[in-house]
VEXMARNU-426069 format. One record per residue (C-alpha): z, x, y; residue in one letter. Coordinates in steps of 0.25 Angstrom, whole numbers, padded with zeros to 4 digits, always signed. Layout:
BEGIN
ZXYa
...
This chain:
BEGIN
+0000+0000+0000x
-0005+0006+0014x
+0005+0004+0025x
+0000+0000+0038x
+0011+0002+0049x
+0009+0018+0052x
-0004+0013+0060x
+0008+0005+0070x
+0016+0015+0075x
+0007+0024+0081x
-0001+0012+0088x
+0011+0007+0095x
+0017+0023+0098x
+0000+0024+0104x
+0005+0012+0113x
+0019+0015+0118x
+0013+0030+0123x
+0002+0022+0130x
+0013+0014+0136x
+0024+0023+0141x
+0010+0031+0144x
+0009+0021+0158x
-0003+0013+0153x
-0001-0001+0149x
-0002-0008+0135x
-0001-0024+0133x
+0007-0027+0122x
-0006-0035+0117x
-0016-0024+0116x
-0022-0023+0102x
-0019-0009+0101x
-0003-0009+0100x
-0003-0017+0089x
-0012-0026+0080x
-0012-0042+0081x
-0011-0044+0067x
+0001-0039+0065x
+0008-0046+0077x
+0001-0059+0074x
+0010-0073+0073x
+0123-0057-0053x
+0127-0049-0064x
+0140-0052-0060x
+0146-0066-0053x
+0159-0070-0047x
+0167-0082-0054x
+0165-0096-0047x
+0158-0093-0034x
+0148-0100-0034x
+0146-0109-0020x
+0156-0119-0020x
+0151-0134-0021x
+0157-0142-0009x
+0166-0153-0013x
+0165-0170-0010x
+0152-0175-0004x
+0145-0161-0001x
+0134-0157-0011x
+0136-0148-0022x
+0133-0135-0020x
+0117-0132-0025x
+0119-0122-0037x
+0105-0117-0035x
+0110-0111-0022x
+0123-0105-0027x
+0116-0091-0028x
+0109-0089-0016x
+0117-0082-0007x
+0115-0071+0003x
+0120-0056+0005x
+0122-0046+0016x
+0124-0030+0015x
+0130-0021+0030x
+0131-0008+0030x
+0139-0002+0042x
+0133+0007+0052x
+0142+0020+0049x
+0137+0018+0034x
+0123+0016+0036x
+0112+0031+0038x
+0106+0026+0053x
+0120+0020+0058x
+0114+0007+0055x
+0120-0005+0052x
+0113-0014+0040x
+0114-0028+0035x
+0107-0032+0024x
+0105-0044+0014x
+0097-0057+0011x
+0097-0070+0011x
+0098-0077-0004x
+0090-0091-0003x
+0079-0096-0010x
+0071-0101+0001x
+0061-0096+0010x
+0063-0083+0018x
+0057-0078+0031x
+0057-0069+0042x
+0060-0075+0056x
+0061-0067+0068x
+0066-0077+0078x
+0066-0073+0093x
+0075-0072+0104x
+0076-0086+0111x
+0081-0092+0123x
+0086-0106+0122x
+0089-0119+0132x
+0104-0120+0135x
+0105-0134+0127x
+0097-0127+0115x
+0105-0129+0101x
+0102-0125+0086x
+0105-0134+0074x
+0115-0128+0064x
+0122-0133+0051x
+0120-0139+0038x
+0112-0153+0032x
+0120-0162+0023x
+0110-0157+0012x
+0118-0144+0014x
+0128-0140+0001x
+0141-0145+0011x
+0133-0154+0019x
+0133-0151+0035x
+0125-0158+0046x
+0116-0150+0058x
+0124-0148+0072x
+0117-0141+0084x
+0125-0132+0091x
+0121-0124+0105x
+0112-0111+0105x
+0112-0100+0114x
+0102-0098+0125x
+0097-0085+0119x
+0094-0081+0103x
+0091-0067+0099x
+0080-0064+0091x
+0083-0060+0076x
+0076-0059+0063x
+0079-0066+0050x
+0075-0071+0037x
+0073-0087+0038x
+0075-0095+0024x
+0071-0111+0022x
+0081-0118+0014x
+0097-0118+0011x
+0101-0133+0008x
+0105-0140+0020x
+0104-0128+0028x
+0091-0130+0038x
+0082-0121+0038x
+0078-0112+0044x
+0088-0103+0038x
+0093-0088+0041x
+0103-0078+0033x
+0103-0070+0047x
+0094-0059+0051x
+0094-0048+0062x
+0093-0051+0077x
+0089-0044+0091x
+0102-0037+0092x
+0104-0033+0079x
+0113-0042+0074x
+0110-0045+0058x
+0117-0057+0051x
+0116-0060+0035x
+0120-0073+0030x
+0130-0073+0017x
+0136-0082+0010x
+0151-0081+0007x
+0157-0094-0001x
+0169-0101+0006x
+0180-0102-0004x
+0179-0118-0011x
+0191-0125-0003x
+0182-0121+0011x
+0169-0127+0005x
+0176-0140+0001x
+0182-0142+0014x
+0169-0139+0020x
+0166-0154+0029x
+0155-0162+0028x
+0144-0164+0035x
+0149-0148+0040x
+0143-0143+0054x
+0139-0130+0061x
+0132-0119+0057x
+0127-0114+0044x
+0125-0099+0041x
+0110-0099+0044x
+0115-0104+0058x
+0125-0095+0061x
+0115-0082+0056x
+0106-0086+0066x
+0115-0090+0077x
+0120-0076+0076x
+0107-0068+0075x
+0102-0077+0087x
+0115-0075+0095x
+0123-0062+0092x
+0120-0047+0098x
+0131-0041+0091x
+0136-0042+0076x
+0151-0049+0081x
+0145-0056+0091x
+0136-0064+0078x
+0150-0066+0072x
+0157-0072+0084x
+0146-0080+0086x
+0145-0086+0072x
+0159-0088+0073x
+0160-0096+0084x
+0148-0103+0080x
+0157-0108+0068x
+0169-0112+0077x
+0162-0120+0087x
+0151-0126+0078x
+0157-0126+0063x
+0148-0119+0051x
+0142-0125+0040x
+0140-0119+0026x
+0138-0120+0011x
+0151-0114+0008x
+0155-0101+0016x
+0145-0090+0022x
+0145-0076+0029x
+0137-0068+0038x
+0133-0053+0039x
+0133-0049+0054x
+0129-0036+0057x
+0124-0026+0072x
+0122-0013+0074x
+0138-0009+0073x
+0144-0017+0062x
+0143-0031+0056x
+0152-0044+0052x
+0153-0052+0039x
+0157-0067+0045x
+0163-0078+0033x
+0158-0092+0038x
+0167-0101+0028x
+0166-0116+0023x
+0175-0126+0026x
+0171-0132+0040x
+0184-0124+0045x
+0176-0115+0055x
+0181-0102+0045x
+0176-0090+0047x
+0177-0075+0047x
+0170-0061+0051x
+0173-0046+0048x
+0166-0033+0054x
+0160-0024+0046x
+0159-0010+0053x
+0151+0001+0051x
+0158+0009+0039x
+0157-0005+0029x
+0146-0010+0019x
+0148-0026+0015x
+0139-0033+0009x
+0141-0048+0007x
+0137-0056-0004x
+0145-0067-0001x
+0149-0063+0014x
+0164-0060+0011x
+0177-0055+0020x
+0189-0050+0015x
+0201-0047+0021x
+0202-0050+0037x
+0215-0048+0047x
+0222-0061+0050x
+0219-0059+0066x
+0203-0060+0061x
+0200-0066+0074x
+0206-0054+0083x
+0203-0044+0073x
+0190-0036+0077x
+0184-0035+0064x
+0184-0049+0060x
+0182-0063+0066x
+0187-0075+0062x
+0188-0092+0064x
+0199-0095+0069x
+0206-0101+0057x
+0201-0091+0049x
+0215-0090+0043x
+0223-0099+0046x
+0213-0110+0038x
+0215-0101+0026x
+0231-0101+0028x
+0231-0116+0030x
+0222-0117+0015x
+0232-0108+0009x
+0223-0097+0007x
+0229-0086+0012x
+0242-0084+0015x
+0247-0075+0026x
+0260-0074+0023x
+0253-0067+0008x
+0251-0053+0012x
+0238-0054+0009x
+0226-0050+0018x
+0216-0062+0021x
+0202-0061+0013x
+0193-0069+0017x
+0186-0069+0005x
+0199-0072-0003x
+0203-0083+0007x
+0191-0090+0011x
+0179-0086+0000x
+0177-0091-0012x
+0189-0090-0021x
+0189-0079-0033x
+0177-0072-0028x
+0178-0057-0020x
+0165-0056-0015x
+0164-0043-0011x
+0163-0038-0025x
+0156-0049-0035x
+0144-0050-0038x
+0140-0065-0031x
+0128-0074-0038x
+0114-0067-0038x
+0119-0054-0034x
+0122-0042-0046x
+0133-0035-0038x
+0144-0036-0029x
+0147-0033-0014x
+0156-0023-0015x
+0146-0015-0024x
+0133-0016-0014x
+0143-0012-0003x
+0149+0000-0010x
+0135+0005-0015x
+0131+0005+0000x
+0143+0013+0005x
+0141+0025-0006x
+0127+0024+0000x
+0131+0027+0015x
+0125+0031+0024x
+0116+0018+0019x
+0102+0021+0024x
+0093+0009+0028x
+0084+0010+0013x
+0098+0010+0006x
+0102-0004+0013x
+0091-0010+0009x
+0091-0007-0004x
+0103-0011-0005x
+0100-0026+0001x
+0087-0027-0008x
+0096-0021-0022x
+0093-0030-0033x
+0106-0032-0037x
+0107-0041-0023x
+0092-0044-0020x
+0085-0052-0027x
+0078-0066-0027x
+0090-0074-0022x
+0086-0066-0008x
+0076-0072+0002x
+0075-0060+0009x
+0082-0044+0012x
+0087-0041+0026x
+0093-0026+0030x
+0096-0026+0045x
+0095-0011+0051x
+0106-0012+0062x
+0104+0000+0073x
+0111+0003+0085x
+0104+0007+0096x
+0091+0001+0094x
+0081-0007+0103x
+0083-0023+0099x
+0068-0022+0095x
+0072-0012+0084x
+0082-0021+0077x
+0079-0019+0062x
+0080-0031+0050x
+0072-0028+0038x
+0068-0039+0030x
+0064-0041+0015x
+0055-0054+0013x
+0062-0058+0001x
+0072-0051-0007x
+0073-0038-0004x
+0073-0032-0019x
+0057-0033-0021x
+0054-0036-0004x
+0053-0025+0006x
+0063-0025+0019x
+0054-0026+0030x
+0058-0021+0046x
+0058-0030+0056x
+0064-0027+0070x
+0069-0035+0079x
+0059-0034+0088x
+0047-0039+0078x
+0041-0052+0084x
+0038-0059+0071x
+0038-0060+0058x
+0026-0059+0048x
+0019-0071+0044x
+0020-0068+0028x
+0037-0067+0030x
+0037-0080+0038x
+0040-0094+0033x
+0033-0098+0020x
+0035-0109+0011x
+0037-0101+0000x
+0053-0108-0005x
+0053-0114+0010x
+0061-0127+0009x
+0052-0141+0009x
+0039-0132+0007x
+0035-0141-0005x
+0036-0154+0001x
+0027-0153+0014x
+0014-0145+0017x
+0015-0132+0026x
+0015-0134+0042x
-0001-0130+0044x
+0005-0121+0057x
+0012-0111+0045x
+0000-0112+0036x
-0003-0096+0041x
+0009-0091+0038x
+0011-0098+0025x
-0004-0093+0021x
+0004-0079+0022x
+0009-0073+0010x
+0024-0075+0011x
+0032-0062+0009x
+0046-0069+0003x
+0036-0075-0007x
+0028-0062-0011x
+0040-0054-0013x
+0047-0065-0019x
+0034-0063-0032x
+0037-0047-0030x
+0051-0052-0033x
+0049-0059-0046x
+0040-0051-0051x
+0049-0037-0050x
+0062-0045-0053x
+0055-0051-0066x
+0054-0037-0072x
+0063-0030-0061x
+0064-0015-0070x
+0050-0015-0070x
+0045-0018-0056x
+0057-0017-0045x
+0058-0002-0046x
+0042-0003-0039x
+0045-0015-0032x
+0057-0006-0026x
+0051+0006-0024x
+0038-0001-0016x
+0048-0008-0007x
+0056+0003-0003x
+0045+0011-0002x
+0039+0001+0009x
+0053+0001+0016x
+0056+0017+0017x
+0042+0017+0024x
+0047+0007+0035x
+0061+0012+0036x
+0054+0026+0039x
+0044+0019+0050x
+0056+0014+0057x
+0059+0023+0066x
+0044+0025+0071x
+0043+0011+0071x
+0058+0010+0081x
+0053+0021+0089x
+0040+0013+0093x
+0045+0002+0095x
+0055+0008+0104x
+0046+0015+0110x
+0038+0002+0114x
+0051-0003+0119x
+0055+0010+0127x
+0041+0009+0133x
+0043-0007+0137x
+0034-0010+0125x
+0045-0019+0120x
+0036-0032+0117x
+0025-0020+0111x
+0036-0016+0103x
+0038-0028+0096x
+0025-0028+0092x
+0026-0017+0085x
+0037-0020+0078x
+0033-0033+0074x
+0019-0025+0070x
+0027-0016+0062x
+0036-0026+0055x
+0023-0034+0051x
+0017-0022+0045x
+0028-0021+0037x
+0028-0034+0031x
+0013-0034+0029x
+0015-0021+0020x
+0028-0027+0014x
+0017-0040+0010x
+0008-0029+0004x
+0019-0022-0004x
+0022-0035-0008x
+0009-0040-0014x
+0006-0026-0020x
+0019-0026-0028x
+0017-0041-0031x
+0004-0039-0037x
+0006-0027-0044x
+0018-0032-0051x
+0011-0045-0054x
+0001-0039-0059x
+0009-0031-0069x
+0018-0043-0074x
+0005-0051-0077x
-0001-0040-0083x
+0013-0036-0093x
+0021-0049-0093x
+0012-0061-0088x
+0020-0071-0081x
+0028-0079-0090x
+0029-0095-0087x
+0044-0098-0087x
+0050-0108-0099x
+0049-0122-0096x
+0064-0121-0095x
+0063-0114-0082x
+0064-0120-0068x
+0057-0111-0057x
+0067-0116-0046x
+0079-0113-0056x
+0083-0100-0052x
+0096-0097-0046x
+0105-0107-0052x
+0113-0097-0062x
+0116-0083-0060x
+0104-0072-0061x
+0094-0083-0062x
+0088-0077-0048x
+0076-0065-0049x
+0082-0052-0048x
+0078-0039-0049x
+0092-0033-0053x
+0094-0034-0069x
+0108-0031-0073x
+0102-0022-0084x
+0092-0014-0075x
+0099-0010-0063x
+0097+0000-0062x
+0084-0002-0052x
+0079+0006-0041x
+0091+0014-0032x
+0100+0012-0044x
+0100-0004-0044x
């Protein structure tokens, strides 16, 4: 496969001379850039499962029980450049794509609709509640369905000032859950994500704002959930518990820490939570636990939220949850024997079999750096699950998103039941990236000791090409800027970025067809027993597609 982005820089360096050379270039002449390109478990924790809520409120759908999400930081003092990095995915089934939503100014009566139908597992009902008169811009990965959560949906993203937020579930314990009113109000976790990527230039600032959000407007759930907030300087994990009581909690993770969540999780925390500086707090945060009976202060015993308020019996820090083939604590202490974690190591460790597989609708890594124009904010983003789809870089400052890793139909909710809108017929004529590499997917998982060590090597090989562009690809863009190029720069970017995706489609169809190809040829495509349902995976442990077999492990990098 020929790469074609070596051709960009050098055009856009001959541009910025002539530029800070005195003589003028309009950002539309053909020669700065080309109107193509910028057009339009093997082990599982005891009962912990999602609790079913009680009385009049449906019962919990078991095809969803394992479809959860996960997030990975890594301190700054801990990582090679003195970056911070948060990383993860979003586990739904449904459509997946890439949304880069500008910065936006809004009238001062202008509100956003936030919460929960009644088809919702505890049933809910959509309030309005005021926006702010100016939104930032971020990038995220949009999905299309969660029951009774309206679309469209986001697990978080990056935004403008380099403030990254990863949605993760974390199950309230079952006594919260049943007490959960009904219909419940305010916003759900797709809602607060965004609010805070839209409205936070700083890491605590997205905390304090989601938790004010929950005081003043309530928070409506499925049963408990948890975010991954991180900057340039540290990042917060925030507990958002069920119960309609308002409860929730935040810690600071600083620069020598490694956490990943899978659930969101909290241990101990200092009864002054909500003077303390490394934590927040509502403010009933304890006394509504003494008032239960589920901590006693006068015990001697520290307060730990995940004892107190999490799903009873369960540390979830170090068991293996559903769909995933090791624990927390194990991914975290992997990473600090690695440090200084470089950038490759990161990502490996996000698209690690043991964690990525089918259950993800996509792979984030964001590359937090201090000191950077906000053009040059960094989130890399996998089309599908990251174990057999390359991370692509896009910078804040790309304008928009390629057409093939826009909305499709392809698992789009209600897609069966009407005809397409004829204004998207284009961009649904496009090959979707979440569905091609969703077929490179099943064919290398199928027969993952065969095909995922090539499927591997091809993918990282693609990526150490653009992680070594990077820094020519900064310094011309920053040179645009430093010249008062900045709209030129973006065009440049957003030429770069589409680059890469159109390269990461032909790696795509390359491997696809090769591996095709050589299944036909050896194995022919078996038609599965009438038994067999192809909408029934998911319902019992392992009956996903993974890549990870608990008697091959041993894959590439020792997994």
């Amino acid at each position: 496969m020929h790469r074609r982005v070596f051709s960009y820089p050098a055009t856009f360096v001959t541009a910025v001379l002539v530029t800070v050379a005195g003589m003028h270039l309009a950002p539309g002449n053909p020669h700065d850039v080309s109107e193509k390109a910028l057009g339009s478990t093997s082990e599982k924790a005891a009962d912990h499962r999602r609790a079913s809520p009680a009385g009049d409120r449906k019962e919990s759908r078991k095809e969803r029980a394992d479809q959860k999400s996960y997030g990975i930081y890594v301190g700054r003092n801990l990582t090679a450049d003195g970056s911070v990095m948060l990383g993860g995915t979003g586990d739904e089934v449904s459509s997946h794509w890439l949304e880069i939503v500008p910065a936006e100014d809004h009238p001062e009566d202008a509100t956003i609709t936030v919460g929960v139908t009644d088809e919702a597992t505890i049933p809910g009902s959509l309030t309005e509640i005021p926006q702010v008169s100016h939104t930032y811009k971020y990038i995220s990965m949009n999905y299309s369905e969660w029951a009774g959560f309206p679309p469209p949906l986001t697990n978080g993203g990056m935004n403008e000032h380099q403030v990254a937020i990863r949605d993760i579930w974390s199950p309230s314990r079952q006594e919260l859950v049943e007490m959960a009113p009904t219909p419940q109000e305010g916003p759900q976790y797709s809602d607060l994500a965004r609010i805070g990527l839209q409205r936070a230039k700083t890491a605590r600032q997205a905390v304090e704002i989601i938790g004010n959000t929950i005081d003043e407007y309530g928070y409506s759930t499925y049963g408990g959930n948890s975010h991954f907030i991180a900057d340039p300087q540290e990042a917060w994990v925030v507990i958002e518990l069920a119960g309609g009581q308002g409860l929730w909690v935040a810690e600071r993770l600083g620069p020598n820490e490694v956490r990943m969540s899978y659930p969101g999780y909290i241990q101990e925390i200092p009864r002054n939570c909500r003077e303390h500086p490394d934590y927040m707090c509502s403010e009933n945060f304890i006394d509504f636990a003494v008032e239960q009976g589920w901590w006693n202060p006068d015990s001697g015993e520290p307060f730990n939220v995940n004892e107190v308020y999490g799903e009873q019996g369960w540390n979830y820090r170090t068991t293996p949850a559903e769909g995933k083939f090791v624990a927390p604590a194990t991914i975290e202490q992997e990473l600090e024997s690695k440090a200084p974690v470089t950038l490759e190591e990161f990502m490996e460790t996000v698209r690690d079999p043991r964690i990525s597989s089918d259950q993800n609708g996509y792979g984030q890594v964001a590359h937090l750096r201090d000191g950077i124009d906000r053009a040059l904010g960094q989130l890399w983003v996998s089309p599908t699950g990251s174990v057999t789809s390359p991370f692509i870089p896009y910078h804040i400052g790309v304008q928009d998103e390629p057409a093939e890793y826009r909305q499709h139909r392809y698992l789009t909710k209600n897609a069966a039941e009407t005809y397409i809108n004829p204004a998207y017929a284009p961009q649904e004529a496009t090959t979707f990236a979440g569905r091609l590499f969703k077929r490179l997917m099943y064919h290398t998982c199928t027969r993952p000791k065969e095909f995922y060590p090539e499927v591997h090597t091809a993918l990282t090989a693609f990526e150490d090409d653009m992680r070594r562009e990077q820094p020519e690809v900064e310094k011309t863009a920053r040179t645009l800027i430093e010249a008062g190029q900045r709209k030129l720069a973006q065009r440049y970017l957003t030429e770069y970025s589409h680059t890469q995706a159109a390269e990461a489609m032909d790696l795509g169809e390359s491997l696809v067809s090769s591996i095709e190809a050589r299944v036909k040829l050896r194995y022919g495509i078996p038609e599965p027993p009438n038994s067999e349902n192809i909408n029934g995976g998911g319902f019992e442990e392992g009956n996903f597609v993974t890549c990870y077999r608990q008697d091959n492990s041993k894959l590439p990098n020792g997994r």
